[in-house]
C-alpha positions in Angstrom: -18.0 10.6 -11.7 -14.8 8.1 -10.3 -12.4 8.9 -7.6 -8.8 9.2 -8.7 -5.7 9.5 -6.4 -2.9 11.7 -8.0 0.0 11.5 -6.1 2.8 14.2 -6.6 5.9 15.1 -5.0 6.0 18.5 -2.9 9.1 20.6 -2.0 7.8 22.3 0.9 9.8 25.2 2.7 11.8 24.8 6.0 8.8 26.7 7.7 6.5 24.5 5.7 8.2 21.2 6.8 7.9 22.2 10.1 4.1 22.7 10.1 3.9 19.2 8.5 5.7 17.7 10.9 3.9 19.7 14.0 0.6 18.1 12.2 2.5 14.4 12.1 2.8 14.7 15.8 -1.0 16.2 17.0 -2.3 13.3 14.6 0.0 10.9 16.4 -0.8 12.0 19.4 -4.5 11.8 18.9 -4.4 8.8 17.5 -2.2 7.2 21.0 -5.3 9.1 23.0 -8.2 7.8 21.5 -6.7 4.3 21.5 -5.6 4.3 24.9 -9.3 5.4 26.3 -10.5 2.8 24.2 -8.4 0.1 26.0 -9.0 1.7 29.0 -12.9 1.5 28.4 -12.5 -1.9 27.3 -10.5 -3.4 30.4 -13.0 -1.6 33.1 -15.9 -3.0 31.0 -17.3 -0.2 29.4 -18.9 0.1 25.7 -16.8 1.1 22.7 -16.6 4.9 21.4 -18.1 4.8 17.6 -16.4 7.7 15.5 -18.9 10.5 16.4 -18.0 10.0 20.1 -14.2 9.9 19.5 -14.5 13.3 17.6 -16.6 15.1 20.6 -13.2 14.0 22.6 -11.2 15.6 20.4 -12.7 18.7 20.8 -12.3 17.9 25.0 -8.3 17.2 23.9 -8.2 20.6 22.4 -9.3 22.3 25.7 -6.5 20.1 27.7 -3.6 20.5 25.0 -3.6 23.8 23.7 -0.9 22.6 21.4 -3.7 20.3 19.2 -5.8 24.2 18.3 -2.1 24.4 15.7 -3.0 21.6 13.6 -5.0 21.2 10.4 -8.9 20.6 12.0 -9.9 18.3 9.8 -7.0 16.1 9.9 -7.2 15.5 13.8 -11.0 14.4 12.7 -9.6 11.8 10.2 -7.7 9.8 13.3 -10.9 8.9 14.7 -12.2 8.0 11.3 -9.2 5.8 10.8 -9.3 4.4 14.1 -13.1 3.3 14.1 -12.3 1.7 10.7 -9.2 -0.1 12.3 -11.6 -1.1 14.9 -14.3 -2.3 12.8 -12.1 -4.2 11.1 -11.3 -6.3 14.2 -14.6 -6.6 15.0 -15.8 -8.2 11.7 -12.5 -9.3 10.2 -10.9 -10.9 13.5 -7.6 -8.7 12.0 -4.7 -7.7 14.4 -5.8 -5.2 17.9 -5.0 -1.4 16.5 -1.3 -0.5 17.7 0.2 3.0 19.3 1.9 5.0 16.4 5.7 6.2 17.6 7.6 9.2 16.5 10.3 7.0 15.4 8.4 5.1 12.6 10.0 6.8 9.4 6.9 6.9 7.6 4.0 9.8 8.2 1.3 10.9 7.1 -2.2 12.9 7.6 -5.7 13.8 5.9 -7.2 16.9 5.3 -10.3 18.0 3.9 -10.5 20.4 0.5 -13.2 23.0 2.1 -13.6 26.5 0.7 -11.0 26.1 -2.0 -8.0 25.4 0.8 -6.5 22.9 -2.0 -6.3 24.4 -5.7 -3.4 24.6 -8.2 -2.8 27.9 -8.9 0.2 27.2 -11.7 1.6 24.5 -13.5 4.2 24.7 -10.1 2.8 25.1 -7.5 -0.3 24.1 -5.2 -2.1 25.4 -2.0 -2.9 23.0 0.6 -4.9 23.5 3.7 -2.6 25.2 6.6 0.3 25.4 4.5 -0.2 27.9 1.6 1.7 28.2 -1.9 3.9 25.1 -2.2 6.4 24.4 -4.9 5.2 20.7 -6.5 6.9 18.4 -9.7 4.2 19.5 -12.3 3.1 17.1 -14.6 -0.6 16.3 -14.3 -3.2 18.9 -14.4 -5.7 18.4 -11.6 -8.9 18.4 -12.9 -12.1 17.8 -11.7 -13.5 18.6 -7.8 -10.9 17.8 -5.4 -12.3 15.9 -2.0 -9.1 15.5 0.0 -5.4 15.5 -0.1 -3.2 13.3 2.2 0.1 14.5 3.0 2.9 11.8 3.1 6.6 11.8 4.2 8.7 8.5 2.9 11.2 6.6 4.2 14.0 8.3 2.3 12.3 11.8 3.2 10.8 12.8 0.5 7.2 14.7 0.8 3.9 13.9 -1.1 0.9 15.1 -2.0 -1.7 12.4 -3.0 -5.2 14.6 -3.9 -8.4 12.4 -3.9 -10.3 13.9 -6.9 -13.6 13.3 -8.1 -13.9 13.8 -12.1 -15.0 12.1 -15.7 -12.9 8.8 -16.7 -13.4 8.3 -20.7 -14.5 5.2 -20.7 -12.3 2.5 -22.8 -13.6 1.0 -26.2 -15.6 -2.8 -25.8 -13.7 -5.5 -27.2 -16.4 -8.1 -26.2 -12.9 -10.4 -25.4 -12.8 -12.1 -21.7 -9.4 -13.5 -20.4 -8.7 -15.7 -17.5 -5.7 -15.3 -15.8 -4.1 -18.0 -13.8 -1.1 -16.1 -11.0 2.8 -17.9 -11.1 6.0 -17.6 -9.7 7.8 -18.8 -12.9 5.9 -16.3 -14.7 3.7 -13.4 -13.3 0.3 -13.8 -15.0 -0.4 -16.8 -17.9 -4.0 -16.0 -19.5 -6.0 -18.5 -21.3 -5.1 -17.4 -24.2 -1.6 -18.5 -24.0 0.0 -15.6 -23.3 2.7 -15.7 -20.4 3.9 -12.1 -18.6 7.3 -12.7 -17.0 8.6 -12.3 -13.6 11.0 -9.5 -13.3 13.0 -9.9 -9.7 13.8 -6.1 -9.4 15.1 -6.9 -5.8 17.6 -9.2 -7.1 19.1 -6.4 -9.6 19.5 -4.1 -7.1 20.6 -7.1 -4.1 24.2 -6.7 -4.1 24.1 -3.3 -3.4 21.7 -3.6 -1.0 23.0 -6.1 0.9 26.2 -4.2 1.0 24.3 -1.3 2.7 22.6 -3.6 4.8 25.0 -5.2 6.3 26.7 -1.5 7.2 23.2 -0.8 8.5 23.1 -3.6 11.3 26.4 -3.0 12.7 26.0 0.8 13.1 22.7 0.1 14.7 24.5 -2.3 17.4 27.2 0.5 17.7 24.6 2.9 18.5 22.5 0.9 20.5 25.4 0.1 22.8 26.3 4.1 22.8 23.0 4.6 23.9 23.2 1.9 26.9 26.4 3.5 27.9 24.1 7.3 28.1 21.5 5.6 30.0 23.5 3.4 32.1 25.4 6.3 33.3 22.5 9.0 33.6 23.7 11.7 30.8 22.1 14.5 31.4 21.0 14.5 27.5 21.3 11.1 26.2 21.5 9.9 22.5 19.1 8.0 21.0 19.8 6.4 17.3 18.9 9.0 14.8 21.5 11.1 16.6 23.9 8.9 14.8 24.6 10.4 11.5 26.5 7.0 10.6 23.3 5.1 11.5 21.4 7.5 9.7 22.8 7.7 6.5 22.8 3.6 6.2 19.4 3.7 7.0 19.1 6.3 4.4 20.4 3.8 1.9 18.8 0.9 2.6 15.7 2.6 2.3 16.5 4.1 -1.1 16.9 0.9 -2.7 13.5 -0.2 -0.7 11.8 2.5 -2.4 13.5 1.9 -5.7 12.4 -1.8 -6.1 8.8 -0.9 -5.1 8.3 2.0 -7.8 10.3 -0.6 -10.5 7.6 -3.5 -9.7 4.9 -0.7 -9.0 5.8 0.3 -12.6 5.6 -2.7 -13.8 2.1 -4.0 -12.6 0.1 -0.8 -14.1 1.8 -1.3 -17.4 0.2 -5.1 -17.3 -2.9 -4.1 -16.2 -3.5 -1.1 -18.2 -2.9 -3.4 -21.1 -5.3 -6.1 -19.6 -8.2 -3.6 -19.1 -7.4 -2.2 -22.6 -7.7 -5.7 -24.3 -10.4 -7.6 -22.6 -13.9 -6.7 -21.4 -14.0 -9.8 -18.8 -11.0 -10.4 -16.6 -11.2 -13.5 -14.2 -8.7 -13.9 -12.0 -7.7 -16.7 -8.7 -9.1 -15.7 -5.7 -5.8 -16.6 -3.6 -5.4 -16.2 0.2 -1.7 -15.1 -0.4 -1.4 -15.2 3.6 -1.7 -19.2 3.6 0.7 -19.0 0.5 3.4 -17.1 2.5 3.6 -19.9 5.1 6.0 -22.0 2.1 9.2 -20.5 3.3 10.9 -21.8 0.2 8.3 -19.9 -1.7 7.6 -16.9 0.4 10.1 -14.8 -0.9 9.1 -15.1 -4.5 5.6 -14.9 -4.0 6.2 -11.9 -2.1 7.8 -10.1 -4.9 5.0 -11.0 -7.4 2.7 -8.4 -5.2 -0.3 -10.6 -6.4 -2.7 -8.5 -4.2 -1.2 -4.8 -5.4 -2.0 -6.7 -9.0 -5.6 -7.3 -8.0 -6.3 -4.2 -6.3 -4.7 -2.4 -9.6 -6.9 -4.5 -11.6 -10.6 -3.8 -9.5 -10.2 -0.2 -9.5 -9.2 0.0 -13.6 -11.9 -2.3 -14.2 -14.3 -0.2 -12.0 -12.9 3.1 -14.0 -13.4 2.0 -17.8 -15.8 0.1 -17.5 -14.8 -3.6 -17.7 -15.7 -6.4 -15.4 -13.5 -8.7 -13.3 -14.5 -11.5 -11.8 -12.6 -14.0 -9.0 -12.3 -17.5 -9.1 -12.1 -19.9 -6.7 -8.7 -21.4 -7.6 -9.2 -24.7 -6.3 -8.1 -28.0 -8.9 -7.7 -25.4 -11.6 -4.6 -27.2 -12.2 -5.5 -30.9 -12.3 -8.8 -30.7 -14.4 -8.8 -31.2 -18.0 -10.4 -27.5 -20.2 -11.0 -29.5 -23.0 -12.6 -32.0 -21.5 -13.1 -31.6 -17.9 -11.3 -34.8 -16.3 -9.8 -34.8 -13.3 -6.0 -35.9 -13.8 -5.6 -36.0 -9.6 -3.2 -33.7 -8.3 0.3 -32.6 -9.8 3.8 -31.7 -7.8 4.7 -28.0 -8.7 7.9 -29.8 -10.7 5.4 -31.5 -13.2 5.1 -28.4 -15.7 3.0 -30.2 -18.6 0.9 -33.7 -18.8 -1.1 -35.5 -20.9 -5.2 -35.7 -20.1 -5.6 -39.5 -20.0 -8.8 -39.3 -20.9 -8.9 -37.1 -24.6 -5.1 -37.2 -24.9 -4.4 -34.1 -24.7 -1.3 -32.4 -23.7 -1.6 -29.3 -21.5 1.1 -26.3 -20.3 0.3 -26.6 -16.7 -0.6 -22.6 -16.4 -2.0 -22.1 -19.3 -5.1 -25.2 -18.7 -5.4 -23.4 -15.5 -6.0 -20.5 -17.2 -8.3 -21.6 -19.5 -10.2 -23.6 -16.4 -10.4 -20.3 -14.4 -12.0 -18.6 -18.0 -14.4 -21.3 -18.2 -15.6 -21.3 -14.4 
C-alpha cells in the first residue's frame, strides 16, 4: 500500500467558510499556547513537553477557552504534533527556534483525522469532511482507496483546498533495466548521461512585466495605508484601521499573489512532467546531492537557481521512485565536473564560462554537463 496526497479545490458555503476559518484560529491559537509554555519552561529551566504532554494541555485549554470545544478535535491534536516535530527538528537539525503563527499571514491551514467515515465522497461533486458536512468540490479524480487524513488549506489568492492523504494500490511501472545520471544546471534544468538536456523555462520572467506592474502598485498602497493607520493610532480612534481594511491594498495584494500562484503551478507543472517521464524511462536515477542553501549565497546566481526548484525536483523524484518502484540514488557532487568519464583524469577545476574542454590525457572533448553527468552515473 503507498500514501498518495490528492489535492482538490473545495467551494465551501458562507457558513462553511466560517467554520474553516473559526478552526484556522483555535489551531492558531493553540499552536501560540503550546509554544509560549514551552519558552516559558525553557527560560525558568524546566524540561521540554514531548507531544503526549502538549495534548493533555490541550484538553486543560478546552476547560479555560470554552471557544477551543467548536473546533475539529483532532485538528487541535495535530498542533502539538506539528509542534514537537518543529521542535525535534531544532534539536537534531540545529534548524531555525519555532515562530508564533499571526492571523494576518494569508496562508492557513489545519489537519483532521478520517475517523468513522467523517471524510467520504459521496458523488462525483461533492465530498464530506469532518465538521463541515456535504461540500461542493472540482471533480476529477475518484478517491479510491482508505482515506487517513485530509488537510484543509486556504491560499494566498483565497481559494480553499482539500488535500486527502489516501492509502491505496500504485500499479507498479514496467523495468527497463536503464539507469540515468542526472547532473542539475542553470542553463539547462537537468542534463543526463545520456546526453539528453531538459531546458529551463523562466515562467517568472513571462509573467514579470505584469507583475512588476502590480507590484509596484502594491508597495505604495501599503505605505498609504500604513501611514493611515499611524494617523488612527496616533490620534486614539476609537476603531482604528489596520491594512486589510484597505480595499485598494487588498486587491493589489490580491494580484500580486495571483501571478505568485500562477508561476508556481506553471513550474510545478513542469517538474512532474520531467519526472514522470524520468521514472517511466529509467530503473536507476542518480542525482547531485546539492546543499542548494550554500548555492543561494551567489547573489548573481540566486535568483536563477531559485527558479530551477532543484529540491521540489528531488522531492518529486524520491516519492515517484518510492511509488513504481525505481531506485534513486544521490551523489556527492564534488569534481564531477573536472574529472575525465572516459578516463578518469583530473583536468583541475573549470570557471562556470568554460562550457567544453579537451581531457589532456585521452583527448577527449567533453560538454561540460553532460561528463558530469556521466561521472555522477558512474559513481
Amino acid at each position: 500500500m503507498t500514501l498518495r496526497a490528492i489535492k482538490t479545490r473545495i467551494y465551501p458555503q458562507i457558513d462553511q467558510q466560517a467554520k474553516i476559518i473559526n478552526n484556522f484560529g483555535c489551531c492558531r491559537f493553540v499552536w501560540n499556547q503550546l509554544l509560549s509554555m514551552q519558552l516559558e519552561r525553557h527560560n525558568n529551566g524546566g524540561s521540554y513537553v514531548n507531544e503526549f504532554g502538549m495534548n493533555y494541555l490541550i484538553k486543560c485549554l478546552k476547560q479555560e477557552y470554552p471557544f477551543l470545544k467548536q473546533a475539529e478535535s483532532t485538528s487541535l491534536l495535530h498542533v502539538s504534533r506539528d509542534l514537537h516535530h518543529a521542535f525535534q527538528k531544532l534539536f537534531k537539525e540545529h534548524v531555525g527556534f519555532p515562530k508564533f503563527k499571526s492571523r494576518k499571514f494569508p496562508k492557513q491551514s489545519y489537519q483532521s483525522n478520517a475517523v468513522n467515515h467523517n471524510v467520504i465522497q459521496i458523488n462525483q461533486y461533492q465530498i464530506k469532511l469532518p465538521k463541515l458536512g456535504r461540500i461542493a468540490f472540482k471533480s476529477g479524480r475518484q478517491l479510491t482507496g482508505k482515506i487517513k487524513n485530509v488537510t484543509i488549506r486556504l491560499s494566498a489568492t483565497g481559494k480553499y483546498y482539500a488535500i486527502v492523504l489516501v492509502d491505496n494500490d500504485v500499479q507498479k511501472l514496467p523495468k527497463t533495466k536503464q539507469a540515468v545520471g542526472i547532473d542539475m544546471g542553470v542553463a539547462d534544468l537537468m542534463i543526463t548521461s545520456d546526453g539528453v538536456k531538459y531546458p529551463t523555462i523562466r515562467f517568472d520572467k513571462a509573467l514579470s512585466q505584469k507583475k512588476h506592474y502590480w507590484e509596484k502598485r502594491l508597495a505604495r498602497r501599503r505605505l498609504q495605508a500604513q501611514k493611515e493607520v499611524a494617523w488612527d493610532k496616533h490620534n486614539q480612534v476609537l476603531e482604528p484601521r489596520e491594512l486589510n481594511d484597505f480595499s485598494n491594498y487588498r486587491k493589489a495584494r490580491l494580484m500580486v499573489a495571483k501571478y505568485n500562484e500562477k508561476i508556481a503551478n506553471q513550474r510545478n507543472n513542469y517538474l512532474h512532467q520531467l519526472t514522470k517521464r524520468l521514472v517511466t524511462l529509467y530503473d536507476v536515477i542518480k542525482i547531485e546531492d546539492l546543499k542548494t542553501k550554500n548555492l543561494l549565497s551567489n547573489h548573481r546566481l540566486a535568483r536563477a537557481i531559485a527558479n530551477q526548484a532543484w529540491r521540489e525536483l528531488r522531492t518529486q523524484l524520491e516519492y515517484k521512485c518510492a511509488w513504481y518502484g525505481k531506485q534513486l540514488v544521490t551523489v556527492n557532487p564534488r569534481k564531477t565536473s573536472q574529472i575525465c568519464a572516459d578516463c578518469g583524469y583530473d583536468d583541475g577545476k573549470h570557471g562556470l564560462a568554460i562550457r567544453q574542454w579537451t581531457c589532456p590525457k585521452c583527448g577527449v572533448n567533453h560538454d561540460r554537463d553532460i561528463n558530469a553527468a556521466k561521472n555522477i552515473l558512474n559513481a
